[in-house]
C-alpha positions in Angstrom: 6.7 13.8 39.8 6.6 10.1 41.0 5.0 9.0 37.7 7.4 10.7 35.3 10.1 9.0 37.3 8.1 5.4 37.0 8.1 6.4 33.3 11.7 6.9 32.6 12.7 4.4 34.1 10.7 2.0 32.1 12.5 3.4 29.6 15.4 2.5 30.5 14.2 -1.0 31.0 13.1 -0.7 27.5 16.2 0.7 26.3 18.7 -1.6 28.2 17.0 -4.4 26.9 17.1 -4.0 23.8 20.7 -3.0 23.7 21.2 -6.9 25.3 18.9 -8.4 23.2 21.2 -6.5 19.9 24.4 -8.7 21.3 22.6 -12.1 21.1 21.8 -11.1 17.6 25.5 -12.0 16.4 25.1 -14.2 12.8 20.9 -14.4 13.5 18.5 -12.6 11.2 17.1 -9.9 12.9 14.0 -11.5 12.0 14.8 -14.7 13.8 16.2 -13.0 16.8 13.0 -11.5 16.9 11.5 -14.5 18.1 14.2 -15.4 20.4 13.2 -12.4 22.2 9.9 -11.6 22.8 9.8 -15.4 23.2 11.7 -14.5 26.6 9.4 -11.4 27.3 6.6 -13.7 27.0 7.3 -16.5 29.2 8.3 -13.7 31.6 4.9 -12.3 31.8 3.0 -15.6 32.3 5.5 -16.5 34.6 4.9 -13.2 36.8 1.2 -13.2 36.4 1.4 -16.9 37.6 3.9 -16.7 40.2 1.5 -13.5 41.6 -1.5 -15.7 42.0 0.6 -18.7 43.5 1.1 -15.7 46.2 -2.1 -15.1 46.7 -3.0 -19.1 46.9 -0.2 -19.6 49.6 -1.6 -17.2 52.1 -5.1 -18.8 51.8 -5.8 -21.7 53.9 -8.7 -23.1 51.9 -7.2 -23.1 48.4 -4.4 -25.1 47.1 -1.9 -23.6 45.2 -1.0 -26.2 42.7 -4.9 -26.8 41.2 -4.4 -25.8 38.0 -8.3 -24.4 38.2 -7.7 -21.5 40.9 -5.5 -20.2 37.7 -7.8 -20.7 34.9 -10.6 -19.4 36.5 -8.8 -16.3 36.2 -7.7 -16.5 32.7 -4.2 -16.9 34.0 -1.8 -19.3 32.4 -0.6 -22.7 34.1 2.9 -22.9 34.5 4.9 -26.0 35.2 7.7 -25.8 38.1 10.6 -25.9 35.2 9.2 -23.5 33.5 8.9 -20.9 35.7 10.8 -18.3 35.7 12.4 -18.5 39.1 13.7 -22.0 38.0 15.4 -20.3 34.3 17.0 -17.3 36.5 18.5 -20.0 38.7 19.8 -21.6 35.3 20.5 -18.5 33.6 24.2 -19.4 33.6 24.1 -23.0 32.6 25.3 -24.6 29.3 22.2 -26.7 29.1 20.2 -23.2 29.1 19.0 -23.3 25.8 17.4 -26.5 26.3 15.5 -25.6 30.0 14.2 -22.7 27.7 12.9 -25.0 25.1 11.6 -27.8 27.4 10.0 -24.6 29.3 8.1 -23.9 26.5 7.0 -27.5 25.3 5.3 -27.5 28.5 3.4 -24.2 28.9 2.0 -25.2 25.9 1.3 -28.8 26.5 -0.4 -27.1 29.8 -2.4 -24.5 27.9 -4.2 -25.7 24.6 -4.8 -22.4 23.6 -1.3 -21.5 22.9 -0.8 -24.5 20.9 2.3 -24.1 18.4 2.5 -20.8 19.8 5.6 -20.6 21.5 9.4 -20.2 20.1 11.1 -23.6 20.9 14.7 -23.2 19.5 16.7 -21.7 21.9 18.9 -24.8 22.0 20.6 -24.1 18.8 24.5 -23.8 18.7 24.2 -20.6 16.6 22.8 -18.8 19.7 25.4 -17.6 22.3 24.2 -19.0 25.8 26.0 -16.8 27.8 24.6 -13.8 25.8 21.0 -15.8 26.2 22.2 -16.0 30.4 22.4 -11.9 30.4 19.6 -11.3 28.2 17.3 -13.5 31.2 19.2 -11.7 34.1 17.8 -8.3 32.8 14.6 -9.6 32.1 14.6 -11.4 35.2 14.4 -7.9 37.2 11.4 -6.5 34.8 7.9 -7.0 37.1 5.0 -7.2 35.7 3.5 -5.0 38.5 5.0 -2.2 40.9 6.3 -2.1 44.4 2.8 -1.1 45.2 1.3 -4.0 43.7 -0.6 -1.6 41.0 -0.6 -3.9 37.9 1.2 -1.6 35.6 1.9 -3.3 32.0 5.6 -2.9 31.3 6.0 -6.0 30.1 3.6 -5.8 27.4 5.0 -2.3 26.5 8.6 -3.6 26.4 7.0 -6.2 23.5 5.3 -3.6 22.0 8.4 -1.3 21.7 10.7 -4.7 20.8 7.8 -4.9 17.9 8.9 -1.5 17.0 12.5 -1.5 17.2 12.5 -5.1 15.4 10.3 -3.6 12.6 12.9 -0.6 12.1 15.8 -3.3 12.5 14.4 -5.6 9.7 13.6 -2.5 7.1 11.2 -3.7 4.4 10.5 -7.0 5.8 9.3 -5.3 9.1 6.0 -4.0 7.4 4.8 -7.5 7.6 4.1 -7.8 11.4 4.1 -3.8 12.3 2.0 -0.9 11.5 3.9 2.2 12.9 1.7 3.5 16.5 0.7 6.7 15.3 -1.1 5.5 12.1 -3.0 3.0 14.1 -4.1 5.1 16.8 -5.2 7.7 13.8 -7.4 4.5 12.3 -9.0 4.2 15.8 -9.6 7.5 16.6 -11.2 7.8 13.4 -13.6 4.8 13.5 -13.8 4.8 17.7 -14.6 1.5 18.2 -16.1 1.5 21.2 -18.4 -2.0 20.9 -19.5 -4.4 18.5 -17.1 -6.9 16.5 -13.6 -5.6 15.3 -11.8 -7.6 12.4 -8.4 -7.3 10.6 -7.7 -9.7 7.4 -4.3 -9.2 7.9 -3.4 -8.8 11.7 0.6 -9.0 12.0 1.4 -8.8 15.1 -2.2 -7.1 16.4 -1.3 -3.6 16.9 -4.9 -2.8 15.6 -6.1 -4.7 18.6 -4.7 -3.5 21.2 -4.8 0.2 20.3 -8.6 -0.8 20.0 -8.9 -2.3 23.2 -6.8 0.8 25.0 -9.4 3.2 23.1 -12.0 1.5 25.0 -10.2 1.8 28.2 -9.4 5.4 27.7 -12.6 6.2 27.0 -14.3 4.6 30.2 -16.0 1.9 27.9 -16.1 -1.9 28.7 -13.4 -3.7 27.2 -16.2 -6.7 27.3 -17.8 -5.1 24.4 -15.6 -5.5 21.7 -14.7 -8.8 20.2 -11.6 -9.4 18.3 -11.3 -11.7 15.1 -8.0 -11.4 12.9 -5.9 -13.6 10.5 -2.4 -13.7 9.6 -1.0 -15.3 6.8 2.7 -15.6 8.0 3.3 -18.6 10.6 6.1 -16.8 13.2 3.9 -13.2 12.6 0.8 -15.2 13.8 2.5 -16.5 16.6 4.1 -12.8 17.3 0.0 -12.0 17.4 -1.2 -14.4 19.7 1.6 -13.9 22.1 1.2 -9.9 21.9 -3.1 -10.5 22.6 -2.2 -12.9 25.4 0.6 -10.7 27.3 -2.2 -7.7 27.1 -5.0 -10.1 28.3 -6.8 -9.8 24.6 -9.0 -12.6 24.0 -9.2 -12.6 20.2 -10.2 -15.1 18.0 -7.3 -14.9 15.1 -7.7 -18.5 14.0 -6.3 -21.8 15.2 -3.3 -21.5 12.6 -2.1 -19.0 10.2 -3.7 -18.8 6.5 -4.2 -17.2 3.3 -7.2 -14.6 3.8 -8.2 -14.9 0.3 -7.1 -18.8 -0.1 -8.7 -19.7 3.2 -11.0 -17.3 5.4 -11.1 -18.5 8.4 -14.0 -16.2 9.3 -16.5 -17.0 6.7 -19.6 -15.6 8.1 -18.3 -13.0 10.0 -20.3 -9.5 9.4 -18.1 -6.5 11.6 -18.6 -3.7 13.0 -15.2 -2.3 12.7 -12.8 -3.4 10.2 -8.9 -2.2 11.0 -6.3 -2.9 8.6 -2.7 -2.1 6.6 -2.9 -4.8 4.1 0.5 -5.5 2.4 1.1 -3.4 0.0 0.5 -3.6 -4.1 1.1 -7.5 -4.0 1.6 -8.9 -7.2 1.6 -12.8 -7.0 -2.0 -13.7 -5.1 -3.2 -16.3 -6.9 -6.5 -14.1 -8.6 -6.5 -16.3 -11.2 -7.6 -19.2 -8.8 -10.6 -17.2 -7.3 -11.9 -15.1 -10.5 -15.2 -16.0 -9.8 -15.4 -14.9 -5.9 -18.7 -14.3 -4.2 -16.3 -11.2 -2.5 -15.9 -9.6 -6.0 -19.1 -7.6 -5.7 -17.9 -4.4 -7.6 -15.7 -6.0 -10.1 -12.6 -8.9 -10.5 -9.5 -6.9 -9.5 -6.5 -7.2 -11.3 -4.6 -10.4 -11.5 -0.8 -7.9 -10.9 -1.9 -6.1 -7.9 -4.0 -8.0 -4.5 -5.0 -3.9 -3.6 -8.8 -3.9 -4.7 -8.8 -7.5 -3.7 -8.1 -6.3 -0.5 -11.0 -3.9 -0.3 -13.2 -5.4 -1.8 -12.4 -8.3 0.9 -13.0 -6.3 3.5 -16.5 -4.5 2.2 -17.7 -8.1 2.3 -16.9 -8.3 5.8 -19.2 -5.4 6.9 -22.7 -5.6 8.6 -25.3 -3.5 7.6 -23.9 -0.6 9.6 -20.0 -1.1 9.8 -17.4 0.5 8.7 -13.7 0.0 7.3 -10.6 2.0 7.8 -7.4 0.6 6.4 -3.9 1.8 4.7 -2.9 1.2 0.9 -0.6 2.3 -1.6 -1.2 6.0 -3.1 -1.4 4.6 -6.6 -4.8 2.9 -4.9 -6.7 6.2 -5.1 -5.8 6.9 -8.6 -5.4 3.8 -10.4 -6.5 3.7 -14.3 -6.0 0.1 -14.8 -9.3 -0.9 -16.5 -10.2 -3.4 -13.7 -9.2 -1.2 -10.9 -10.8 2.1 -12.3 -14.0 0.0 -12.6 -14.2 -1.4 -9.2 -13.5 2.1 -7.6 -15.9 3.6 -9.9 -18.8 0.8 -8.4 -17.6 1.8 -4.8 -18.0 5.7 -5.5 -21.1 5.0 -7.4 -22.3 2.7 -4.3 -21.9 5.9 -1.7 -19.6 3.7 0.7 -16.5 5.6 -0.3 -16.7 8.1 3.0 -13.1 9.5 3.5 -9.5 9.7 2.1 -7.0 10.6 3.9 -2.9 10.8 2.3 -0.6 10.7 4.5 3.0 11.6 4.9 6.1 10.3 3.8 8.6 8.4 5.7 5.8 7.2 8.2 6.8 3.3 7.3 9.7 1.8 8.6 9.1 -1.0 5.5 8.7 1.0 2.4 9.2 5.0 1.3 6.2 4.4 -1.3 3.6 6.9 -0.2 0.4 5.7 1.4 -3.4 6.6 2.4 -6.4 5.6 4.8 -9.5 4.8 3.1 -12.9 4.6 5.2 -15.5 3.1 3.9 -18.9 2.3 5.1 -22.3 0.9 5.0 -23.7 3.6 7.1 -23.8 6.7 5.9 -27.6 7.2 6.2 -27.1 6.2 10.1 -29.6 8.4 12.1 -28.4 11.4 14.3 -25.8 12.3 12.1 -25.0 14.8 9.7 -26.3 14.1 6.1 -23.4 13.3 4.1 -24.6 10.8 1.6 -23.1 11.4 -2.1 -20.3 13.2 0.0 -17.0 12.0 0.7 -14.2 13.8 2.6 -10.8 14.5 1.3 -8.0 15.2 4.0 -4.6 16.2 2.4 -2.2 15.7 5.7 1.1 15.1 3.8 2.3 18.0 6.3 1.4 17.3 9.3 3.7 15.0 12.0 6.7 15.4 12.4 10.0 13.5 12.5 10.4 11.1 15.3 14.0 10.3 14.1 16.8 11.1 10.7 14.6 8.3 9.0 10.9 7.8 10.3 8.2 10.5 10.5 5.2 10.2 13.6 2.2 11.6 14.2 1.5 14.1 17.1 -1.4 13.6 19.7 -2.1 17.0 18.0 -1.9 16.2 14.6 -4.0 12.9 15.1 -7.0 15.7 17.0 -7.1 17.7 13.8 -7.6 15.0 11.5 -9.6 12.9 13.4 -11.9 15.7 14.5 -12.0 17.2 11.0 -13.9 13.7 10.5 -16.0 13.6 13.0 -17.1 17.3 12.4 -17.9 16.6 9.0 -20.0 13.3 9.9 -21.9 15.4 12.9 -20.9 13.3 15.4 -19.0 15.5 17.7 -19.8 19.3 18.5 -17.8 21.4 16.2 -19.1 22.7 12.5 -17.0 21.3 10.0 -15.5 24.0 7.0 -13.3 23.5 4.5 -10.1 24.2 5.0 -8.2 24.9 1.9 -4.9 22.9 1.5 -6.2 20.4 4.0 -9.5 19.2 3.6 -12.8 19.4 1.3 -15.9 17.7 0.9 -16.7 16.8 -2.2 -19.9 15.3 -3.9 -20.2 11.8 -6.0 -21.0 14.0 -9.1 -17.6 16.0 -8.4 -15.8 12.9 -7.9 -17.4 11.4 -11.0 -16.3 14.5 -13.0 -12.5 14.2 -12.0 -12.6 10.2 -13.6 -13.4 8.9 -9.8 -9.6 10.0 -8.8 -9.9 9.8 -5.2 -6.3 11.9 -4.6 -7.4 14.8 -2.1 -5.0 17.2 -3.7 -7.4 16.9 -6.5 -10.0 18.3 -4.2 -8.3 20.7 -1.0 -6.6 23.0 -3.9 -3.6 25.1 -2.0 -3.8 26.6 0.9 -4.3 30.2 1.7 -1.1 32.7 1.7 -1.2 34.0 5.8 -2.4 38.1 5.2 0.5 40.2 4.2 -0.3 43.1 7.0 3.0 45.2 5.4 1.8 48.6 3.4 2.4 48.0 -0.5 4.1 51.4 -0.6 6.3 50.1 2.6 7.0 46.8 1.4 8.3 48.7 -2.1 10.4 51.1 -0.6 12.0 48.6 1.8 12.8 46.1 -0.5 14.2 48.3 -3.5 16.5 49.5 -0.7 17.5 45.9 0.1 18.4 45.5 -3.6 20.2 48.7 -3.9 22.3 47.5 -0.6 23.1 44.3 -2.5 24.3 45.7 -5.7 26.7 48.0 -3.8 27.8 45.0 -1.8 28.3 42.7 -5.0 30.4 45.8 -6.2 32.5 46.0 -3.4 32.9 42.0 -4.0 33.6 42.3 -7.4 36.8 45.2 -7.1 38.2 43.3 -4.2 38.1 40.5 -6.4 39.5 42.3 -9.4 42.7 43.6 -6.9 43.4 39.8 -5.2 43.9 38.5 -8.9 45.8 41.3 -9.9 48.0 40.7 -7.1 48.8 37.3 -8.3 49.8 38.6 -12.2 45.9 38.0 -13.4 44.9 40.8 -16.1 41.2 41.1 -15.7 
């Protein structure tokens, strides 16, 4: 009982937070008050996690309190006295607080040279309201990073990931570019189960694929020393959104020193992964092919110079060791595609036998766009030992109706909904217990050769065909009788209608 009144209250936390954070909005962007935000959040958390071991330091004769190793040996950050948080709260309702804020931040980072042009550093401007800034720090002032009990429980970094969420909804299309809605991510993990080796995204946002990675690990009793995390993000204030998010969850990730262009400037040239996770932007139009139509990456074909998608993919199968596999999200139009260029590449990929599974998904699952999307998995290891033989197979899942809708406008899915598919997967693969079937109007497995046959459209409702009508257990001779009755009872009725009809507007001097 104790935990599910720990859990709303967090939510409230959440909840209240957010509804102070909307009032400093005012003229802002929502994406700049974004930043404003989860700025706070995040010098609250090093703040707490600093102010915790200072504690600890202060109670122990031998150490001293203010060497800046005792904290680094610990992977905590060092925090200058003015920029703790203890020194804001006191501040809070200053005019000059916008400045402390800033100058708080120019030194965390000065003092930590891995968050380097990390940090937000503009809370001195006159278009943000200072006493609405004051009131956003005295409610974040009374979020702990820990419990009364002292048992480190992570509300901080769930009150940034829910602020990721809300902002995402807030900012509508533009919101795609740092967030990839929960359940889809946790479906992308549950489906490759990372549980060691090296993990990549080309296109990180704000490293939801990271830490749903790194709590799969944890869920599952694993090491979270076994996975290493490389990413890179092309926008400046998503890549700083990234590294803060990694560093309030204690993710040591390698995402690049600064922000770049994956296909302009890989930053992880001879990186080989185990686990590539990514939701690429979608069906991007302007990427610069024409400067790279010669790429080493283009293995299977140049992809078109109007659309970055099989650039994308064709990134990430370069990426993969000899054994790894990719899971990401694209645009429908991805898996069907007759574009001479695209049809071509996904014709080499299905002809290679590293196109494993397709999944469509449902509608109204992305806060950014309503156009319709998919997971692809591909991999290198299909002929992996101790597994079911399913080379020249791939697996079509149709799962437009599962979820269900979280709110008027956004559609999640289920714990439930993400078992079914993602054991439906693992059954056909053999690497779980159950016997995989087909299921018809949900999932098939199809050869190359069928594939090849349908022009190497990948769409599974090409494949699952409809699903069965339930059993009608009713006796034809029953169901007859019963429902010619029901007909004769609605003639009488529309009779009835009909003469009461004819008398009202014959009462009012209507000839019928």
């Amino acid at each position: 009982m104790g935990h599910i009144k720990m859990a709303t209250a967090e939510l409230k936390i959440e909840e209240k937070l957010w509804q102070t954070a909307d009032k400093l909005r005012g003229s802002m962007d929502a994406s700049e008050y974004k930043n404003v935000v989860l700025g706070l959040i995040f010098l609250k958390y090093v703040s707490d996690s600093f102010e915790e071991k200072h504690a600890e330091l202060l109670v122990d004769e031998y150490a001293d309190e203010e060497d800046r190793d005792e904290y680094l040996a610990e992977n905590i950050f060092w925090v200058p006295k003015k920029a703790r948080w203890s020194y804001i709260s006191e501040h809070s309702k200053s005019p000059e607080i916008g400045q402390i804020i800033d100058h708080a931040m120019i030194d965390i980072e000065k003092a930590n040279p891995t968050l380097k042009n990390v940090l937000p550093k503009d809370y001195a401007r006159p278009q943000l309201d200072k006493i609405r800034l004051g009131e956003t720090i005295d409610l974040i002032t009374n979020v702990k990073v820990g419990d009364a009990e002292g048992r480190k429980i992570d509300v901080l970094g769930r009150v940034y990931e829910y602020f990721l969420g809300k902002f995402a909804s807030a900012e509508g299309k533009g919101g795609g570019e740092f967030y990839t809605p929960r359940s889809v991510v946790k479906l992308l993990v549950e489906m490759l189960e990372p549980y060691s080796g090296r993990i990549y995204d080309p296109c990180c946002g704000s490293g939801g694929m990271f830490v749903q990675s790194e709590k799969f690990v944890e869920e599952h009793q694993g090491r979270i020393g076994d996975i290493s995390i490389y990413g890179q993000e092309f926008n400046p204030t998503t890549w700083q959104l990234c590294k803060m998010n990694l560093a309030i969850r204690g993710i040591d990730g390698n995402i690049g020193e600064y922000n770049a262009d994956t296909f302009h400037n890989d930053l992880h040239k001879g990186l080989r992964a185990d686990y590539i996770l990514a939701n690429p932007p979608f069906n991007i139009s302007d990427w610069g092919q024409e400067k790279i139509t010669d790429d080493v990456r283009w293995q299977y074909g140049t992809p078109s110079k109007g659309n970055a998608n099989y650039g994308w993919i064709q990134h990430m199968v370069s990426k993969l060791a000899p054994e790894g596999t990719a899971g990401f999200v694209l645009a429908n139009g991805s898996m069907s595609t007759s574009q001479r260029n695209e049809l071509e590449i996904r014709k080499n990929l299905v002809d290679s036998d590293i196109v494993e599974c397709i999944v469509t998904l449902p509608g109204q699952m992305f806060y950014s766009t309503q156009i319709p999307v998919c997971i692809w998995i591909l991999t290198k290891s299909k002929t992996k030992k101790n597994e079911r033989d399913h080379q020249h197979e791939i697996l079509f899942i149709d799962a437009r109706n599962e979820g269900f809708m979280a709110d008027r406008t956004t559609k999640e899915f289920s714990a439930d909904d993400i078992k079914k598919i993602a054991d439906t997967y693992h059954a056909w693969k053999g690497t779980n217990e159950e016997a995989y079937e087909d299921v018809a109007g949900f999932c098939h497995s199809s050869t190359t050769e069928d594939v090849a046959k349908q022009e190497y459209i990948l769409t599974p409702g090409r494949y699952v065909g409809l699903a069965e009508e339930e059993e009608d257990s009713e006796p034809f001779e029953e169901k007859m009788s019963r429902l010619t009755m029901t007909l004769s009872e609605q003639f009488a009725k529309s009779h009835e209608l009909e003469d009461e009809i004819r008398k009202a507007l014959g009462g009012i001097g209507y000839e019928i």
